[in-house]
C-alpha positions in Angstrom: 0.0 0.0 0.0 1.3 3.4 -0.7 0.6 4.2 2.9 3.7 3.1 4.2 5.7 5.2 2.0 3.9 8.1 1.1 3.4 10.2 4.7 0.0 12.4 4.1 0.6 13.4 7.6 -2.6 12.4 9.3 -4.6 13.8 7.2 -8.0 12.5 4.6 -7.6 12.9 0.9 -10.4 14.2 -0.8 -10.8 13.7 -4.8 -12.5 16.7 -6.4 -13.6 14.7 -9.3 -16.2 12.6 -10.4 -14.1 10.6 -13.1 -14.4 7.2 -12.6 -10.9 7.2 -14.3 -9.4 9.7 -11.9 -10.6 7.3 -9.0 -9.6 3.7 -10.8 -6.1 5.3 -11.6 -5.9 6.6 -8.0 -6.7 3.2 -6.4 -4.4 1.4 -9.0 -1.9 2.8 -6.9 -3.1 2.2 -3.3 -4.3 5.8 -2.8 -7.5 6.1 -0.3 -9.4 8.8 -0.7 -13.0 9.8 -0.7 -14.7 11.6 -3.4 -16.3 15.4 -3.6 -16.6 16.4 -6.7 -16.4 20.2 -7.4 -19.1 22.2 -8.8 -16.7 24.3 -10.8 -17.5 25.3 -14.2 -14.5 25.6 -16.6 -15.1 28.3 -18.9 -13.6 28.4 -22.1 -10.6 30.0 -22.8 -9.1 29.6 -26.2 -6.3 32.5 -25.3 -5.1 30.7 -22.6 -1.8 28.2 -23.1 -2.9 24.7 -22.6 -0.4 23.8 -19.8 -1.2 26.6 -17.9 -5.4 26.5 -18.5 -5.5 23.0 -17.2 -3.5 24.0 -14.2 -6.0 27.1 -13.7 -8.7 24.7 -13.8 -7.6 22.0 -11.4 -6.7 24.5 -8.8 -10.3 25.8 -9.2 -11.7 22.9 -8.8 -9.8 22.0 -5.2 -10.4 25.4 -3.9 -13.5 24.6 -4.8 -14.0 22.1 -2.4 -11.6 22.9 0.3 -14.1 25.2 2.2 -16.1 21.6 3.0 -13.0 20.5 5.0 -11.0 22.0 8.0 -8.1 19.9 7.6 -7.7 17.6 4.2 -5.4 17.1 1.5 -7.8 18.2 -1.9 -6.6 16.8 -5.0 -8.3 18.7 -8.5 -7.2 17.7 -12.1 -8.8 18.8 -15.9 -7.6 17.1 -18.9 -7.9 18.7 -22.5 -6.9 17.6 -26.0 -5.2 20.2 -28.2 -4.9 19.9 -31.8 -3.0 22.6 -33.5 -5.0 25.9 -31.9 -8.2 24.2 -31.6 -8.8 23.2 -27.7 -10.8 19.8 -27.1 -12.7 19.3 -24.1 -16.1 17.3 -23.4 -18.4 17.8 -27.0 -21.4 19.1 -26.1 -23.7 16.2 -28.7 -23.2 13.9 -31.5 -22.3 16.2 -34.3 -19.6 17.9 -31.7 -17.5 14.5 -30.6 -17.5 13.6 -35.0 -16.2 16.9 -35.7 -13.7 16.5 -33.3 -12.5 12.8 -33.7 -12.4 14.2 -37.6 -10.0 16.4 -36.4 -7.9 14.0 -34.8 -7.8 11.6 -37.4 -4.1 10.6 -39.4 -2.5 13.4 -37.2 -0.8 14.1 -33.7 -2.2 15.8 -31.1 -1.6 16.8 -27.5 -2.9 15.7 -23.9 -2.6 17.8 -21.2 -3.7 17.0 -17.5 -3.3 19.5 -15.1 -3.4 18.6 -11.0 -3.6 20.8 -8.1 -2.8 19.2 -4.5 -3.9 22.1 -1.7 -3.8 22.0 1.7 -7.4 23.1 3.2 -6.0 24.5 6.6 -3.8 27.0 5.3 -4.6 27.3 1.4 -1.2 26.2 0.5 -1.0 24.4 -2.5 0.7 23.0 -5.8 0.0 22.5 -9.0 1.5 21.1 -12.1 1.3 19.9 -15.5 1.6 16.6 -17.5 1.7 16.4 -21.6 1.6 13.6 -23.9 1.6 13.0 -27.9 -0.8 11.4 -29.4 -1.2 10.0 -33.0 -4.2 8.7 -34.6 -4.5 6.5 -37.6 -6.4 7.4 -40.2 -10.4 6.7 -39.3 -13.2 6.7 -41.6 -16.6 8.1 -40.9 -17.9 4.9 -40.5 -16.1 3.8 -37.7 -16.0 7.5 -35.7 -20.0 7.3 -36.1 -19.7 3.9 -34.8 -17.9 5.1 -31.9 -19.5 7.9 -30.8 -23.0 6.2 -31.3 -21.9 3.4 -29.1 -19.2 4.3 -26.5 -20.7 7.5 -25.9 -17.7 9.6 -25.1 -19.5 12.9 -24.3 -17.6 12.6 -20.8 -14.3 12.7 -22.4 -12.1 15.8 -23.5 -11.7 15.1 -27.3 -14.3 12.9 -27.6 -12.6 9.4 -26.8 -11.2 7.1 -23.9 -8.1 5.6 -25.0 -9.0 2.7 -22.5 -11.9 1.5 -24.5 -12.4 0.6 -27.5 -11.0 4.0 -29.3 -7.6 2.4 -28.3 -8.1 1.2 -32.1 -7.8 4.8 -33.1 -3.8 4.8 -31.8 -1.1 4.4 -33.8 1.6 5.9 -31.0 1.6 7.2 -28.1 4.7 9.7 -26.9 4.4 10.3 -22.7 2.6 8.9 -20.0 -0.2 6.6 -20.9 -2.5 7.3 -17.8 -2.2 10.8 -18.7 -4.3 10.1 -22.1 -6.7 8.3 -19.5 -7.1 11.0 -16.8 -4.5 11.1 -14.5 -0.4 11.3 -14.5 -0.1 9.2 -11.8 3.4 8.2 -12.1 4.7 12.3 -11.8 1.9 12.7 -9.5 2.9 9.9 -6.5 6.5 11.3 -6.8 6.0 15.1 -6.6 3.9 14.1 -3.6 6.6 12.1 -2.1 8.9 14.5 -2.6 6.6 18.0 -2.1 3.6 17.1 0.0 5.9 18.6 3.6 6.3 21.8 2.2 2.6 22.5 2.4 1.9 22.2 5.9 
């Protein structure tokens, strides 16, 4: 268990998400935690860099929630697909996810997950940033109408979950592979083992 090496100093560990990804990524690596998931809206912001917007957003979302606890450890995280200038999150219906997986088709593209780690009794916190390249084969409309008529991905930033059956779509990935998913957790566990002191 990561208990007995990572020290979260007596205190809970609250998961501002609702991802089932976030949480089965989490718990792949012994973490216990309990879920609150924020009520933060991400507005959009096209202007924004990608690395830093993601980071914006996951501290939003775990200052969010930090007012529900005295004394917790609050972790937030948002996850975006960028192609070129064009910013993927969640599509908002059918004709939105196509367009987008149209977009990602026979070309690279860019997944950035962004995780914020704050300290509810004092406010301190840190966030950072994870990126990894992408590249789709080439799909045809049939299959990308397939997909989104049966996997339903309207919960996922660029319209697809690597994890499922959209793991078809890959011809290479370049980074961290539970980045694509949801959540860096490799960087993650060791910027906490290294970091998490410094915020009490």
């Amino acid at each position: 268990m990561t208990e007995s090496i990572l020290n979260w100093y007596g205190k809970p560990v609250i998961l501002a998400s609702k991802s089932p990804r976030r949480e089965e990524i989490l718990k792949l690596a012994g973490f216990q935690f309990q879920i609150h998931a924020s009520n933060y809206h991400e507005p959009g912001n096209e202007h924004e860099r990608p690395d830093k917007l993601v980071q914006t957003h996951a501290y939003h979302k775990s200052n969010d929630i930090a007012g529900y606890y005295d004394d917790a450890w609050i972790i937030g995280a948002d996850t975006i697909v960028v192609k070129g200038q064009n910013i993927l999150e969640k599509p908002k219906n059918r004709n939105d996810a196509i367009s987008m997986l149209s977009l990602l088709s026979g070309a690279t593209h860019q997944v950035f997950t962004g995780y914020c780690v704050m300290n509810s009794q004092n406010g301190s916190h840190f966030t950072d940033v994870e990126r990894t390249d992408v590249t789709f084969r080439e799909l045809s409309s049939d299959i990308i109408e397939h997909y989104v008529d049966n996997y339903h991905p309207f919960d996922k930033a660029g319209s697809y979950g690597i994890q499922d059956y959209s793991a078809i779509f890959v011809r290479k990935i370049n980074g961290c592979f539970y980045n694509v998913v949801g959540f860096p957790i490799a960087k993650f566990f060791q910027q906490i083992h290294l970091q998490l002191k410094s915020l009490l």
